[in-house]
C-alpha positions as CSV (number, residue, x, y, z in Angstrom):
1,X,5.0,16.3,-2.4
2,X,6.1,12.8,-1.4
3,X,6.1,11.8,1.9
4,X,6.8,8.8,3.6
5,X,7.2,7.0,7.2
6,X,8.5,3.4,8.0
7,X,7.6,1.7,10.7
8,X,8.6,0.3,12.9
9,X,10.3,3.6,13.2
10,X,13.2,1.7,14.7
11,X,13.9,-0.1,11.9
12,X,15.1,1.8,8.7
13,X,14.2,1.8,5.1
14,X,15.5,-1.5,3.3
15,X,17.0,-1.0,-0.8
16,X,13.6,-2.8,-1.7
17,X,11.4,-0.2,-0.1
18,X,13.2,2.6,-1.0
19,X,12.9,1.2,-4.6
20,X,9.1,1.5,-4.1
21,X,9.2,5.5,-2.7
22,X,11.9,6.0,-5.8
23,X,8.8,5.1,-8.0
24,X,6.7,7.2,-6.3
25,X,9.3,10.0,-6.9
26,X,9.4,9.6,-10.4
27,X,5.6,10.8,-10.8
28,X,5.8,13.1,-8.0
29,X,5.8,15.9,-11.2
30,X,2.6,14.8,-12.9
31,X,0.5,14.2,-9.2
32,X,1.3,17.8,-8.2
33,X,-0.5,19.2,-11.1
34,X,-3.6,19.4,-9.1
35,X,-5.7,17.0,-11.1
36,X,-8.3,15.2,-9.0
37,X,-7.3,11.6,-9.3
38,X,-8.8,7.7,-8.1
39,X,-6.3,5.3,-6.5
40,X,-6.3,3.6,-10.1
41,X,-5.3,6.4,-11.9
42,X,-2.5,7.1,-9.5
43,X,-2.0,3.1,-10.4
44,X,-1.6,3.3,-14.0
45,X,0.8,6.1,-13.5
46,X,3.4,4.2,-11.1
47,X,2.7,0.7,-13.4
48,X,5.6,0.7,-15.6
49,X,7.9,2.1,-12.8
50,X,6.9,-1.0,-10.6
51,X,7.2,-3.2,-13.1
52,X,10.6,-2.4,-14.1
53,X,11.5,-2.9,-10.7
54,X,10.0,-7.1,-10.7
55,X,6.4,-5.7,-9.5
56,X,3.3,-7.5,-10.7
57,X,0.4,-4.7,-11.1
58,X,-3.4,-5.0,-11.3
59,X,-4.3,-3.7,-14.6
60,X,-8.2,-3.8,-14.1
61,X,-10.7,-4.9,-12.7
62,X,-11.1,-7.8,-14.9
63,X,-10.3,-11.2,-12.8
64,X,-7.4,-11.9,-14.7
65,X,-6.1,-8.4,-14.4
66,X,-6.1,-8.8,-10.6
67,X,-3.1,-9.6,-8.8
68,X,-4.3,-12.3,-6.3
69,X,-2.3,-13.2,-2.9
70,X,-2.7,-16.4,-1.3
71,X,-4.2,-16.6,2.1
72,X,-5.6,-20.0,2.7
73,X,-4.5,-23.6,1.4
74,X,-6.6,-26.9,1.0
75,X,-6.3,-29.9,0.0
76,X,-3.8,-30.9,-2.3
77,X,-2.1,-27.5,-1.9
78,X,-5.3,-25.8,-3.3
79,X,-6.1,-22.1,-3.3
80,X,-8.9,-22.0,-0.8
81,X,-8.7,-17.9,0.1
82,X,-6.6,-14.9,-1.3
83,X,-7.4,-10.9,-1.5
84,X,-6.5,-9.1,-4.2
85,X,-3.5,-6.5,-3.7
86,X,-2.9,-3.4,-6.2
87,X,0.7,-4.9,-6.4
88,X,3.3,-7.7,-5.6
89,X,6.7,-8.5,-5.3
90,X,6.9,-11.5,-4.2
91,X,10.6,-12.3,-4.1
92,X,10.9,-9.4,-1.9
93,X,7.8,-10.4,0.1
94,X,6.3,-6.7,-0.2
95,X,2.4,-6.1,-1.1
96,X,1.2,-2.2,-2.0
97,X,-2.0,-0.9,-1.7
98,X,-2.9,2.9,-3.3
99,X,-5.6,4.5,-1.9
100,X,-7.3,7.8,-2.8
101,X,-10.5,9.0,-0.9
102,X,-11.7,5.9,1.0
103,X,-8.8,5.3,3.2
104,X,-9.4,7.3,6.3
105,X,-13.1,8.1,5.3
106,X,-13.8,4.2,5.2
107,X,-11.4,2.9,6.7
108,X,-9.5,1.2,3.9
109,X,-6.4,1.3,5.6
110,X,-7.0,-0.8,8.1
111,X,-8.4,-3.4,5.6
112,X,-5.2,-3.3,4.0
113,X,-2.9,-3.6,7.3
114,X,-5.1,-6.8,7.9
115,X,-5.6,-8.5,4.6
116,X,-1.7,-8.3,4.6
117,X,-1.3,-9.6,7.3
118,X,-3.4,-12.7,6.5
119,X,-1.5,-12.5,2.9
120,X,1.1,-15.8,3.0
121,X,4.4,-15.2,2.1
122,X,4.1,-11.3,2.7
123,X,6.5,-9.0,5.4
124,X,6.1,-6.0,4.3
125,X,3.3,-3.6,3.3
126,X,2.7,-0.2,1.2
127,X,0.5,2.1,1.8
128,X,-0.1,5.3,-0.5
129,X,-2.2,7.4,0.4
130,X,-3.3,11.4,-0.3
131,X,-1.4,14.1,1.7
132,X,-4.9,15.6,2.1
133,X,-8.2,14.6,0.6
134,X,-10.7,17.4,0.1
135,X,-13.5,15.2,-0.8
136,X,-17.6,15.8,0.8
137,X,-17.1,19.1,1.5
138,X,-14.3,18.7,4.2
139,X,-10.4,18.3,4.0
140,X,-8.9,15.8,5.9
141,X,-5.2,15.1,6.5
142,X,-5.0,11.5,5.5
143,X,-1.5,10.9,5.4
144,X,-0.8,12.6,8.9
145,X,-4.1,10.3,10.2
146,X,-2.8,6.7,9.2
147,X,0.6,7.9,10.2
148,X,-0.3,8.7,13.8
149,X,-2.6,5.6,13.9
150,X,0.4,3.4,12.6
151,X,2.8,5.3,15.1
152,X,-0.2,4.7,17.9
153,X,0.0,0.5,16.7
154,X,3.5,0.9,16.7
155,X,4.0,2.6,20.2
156,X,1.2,1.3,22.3
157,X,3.2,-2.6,21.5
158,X,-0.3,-4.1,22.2
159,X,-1.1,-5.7,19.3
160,X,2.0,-7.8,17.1
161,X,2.0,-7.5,13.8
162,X,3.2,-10.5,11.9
163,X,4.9,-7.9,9.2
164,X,8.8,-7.0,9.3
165,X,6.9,-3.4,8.5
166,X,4.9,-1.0,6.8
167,X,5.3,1.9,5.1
168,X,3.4,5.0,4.5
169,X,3.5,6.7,1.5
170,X,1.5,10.4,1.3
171,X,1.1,11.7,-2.1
């Protein structure tokens, strides 16, 4: 099942997020099958959705397959710094990260909430992330986790982030 959150919570979804969650929907079938899958898997499957929709998508690992986002300029409006994102639109300024098993256990997340933040010409992020991972033995909630670190972020006002929002996607 699809879930999502959007924070801040005060603010609601915009039509260009709810086109990402829409994409999630339409493979919502073929993820509930079961079928233990890596964040690139669950990649490939939302691919041609999120490119129909103006999305450029990683399609390897290969570096021209990466999709990279400018951080840092130099001189003579050189590149000097970018991170790689799973996918950008960049006319609607939003960056998406999938994540499968790493992003509670390792923390991914929160590498994604900063290299967005760092990303130029990016106000919004994506995070997908399993409902519940059952990885090493152990299930853990990961969806309900990020989402109650976000809401603690979001809450607690002591940190600014310099992102319109972020949403949480649990598949």
């Amino acid at each position: 099942m699809i879930n999502f959150q959007f924070f801040p919570r005060s603010h609601g979804v915009t039509p260009e997020i709810q086109v990402v969650i829409d994409c999630f929907k339409q493979i919502e079938a073929t993820l509930a099958d079961g079928q233990h899958r890596v964040s690139n898997d669950v990649l490939a499957l939302l691919r041609p959705h999120l490119e129909a929709c103006g999305y450029d998508v990683e399609k390897g690992k290969g570096r021209d397959e990466k999709i990279d986002v400018p951080v840092l300029f130099g001189e003579n409006n050189a590149i000097d710094k970018s991170f790689y994102a799973d996918a950008v639109n960049r006319e609607h300024r939003i960056v998406i990260e999938v994540e499968a098993g790493r992003a509670v256990r390792n923390n991914q997340f929160l590498k994604d909430i900063f290299q967005a933040c760092m990303m130029f010409d990016i106000e919004y992020l994506v995070i997908a992330v399993l409902n519940e991972y059952t990885g090493g033995g152990a299930i853990t909630h990961d969806y309900n986790e990020v989402k109650t670190f976000l809401e603690t972020l979001y809450v607690s006002n002591r940190l600014r982030l310099p992102l319109k929002g972020i949403l949480l996607i649990g598949y």
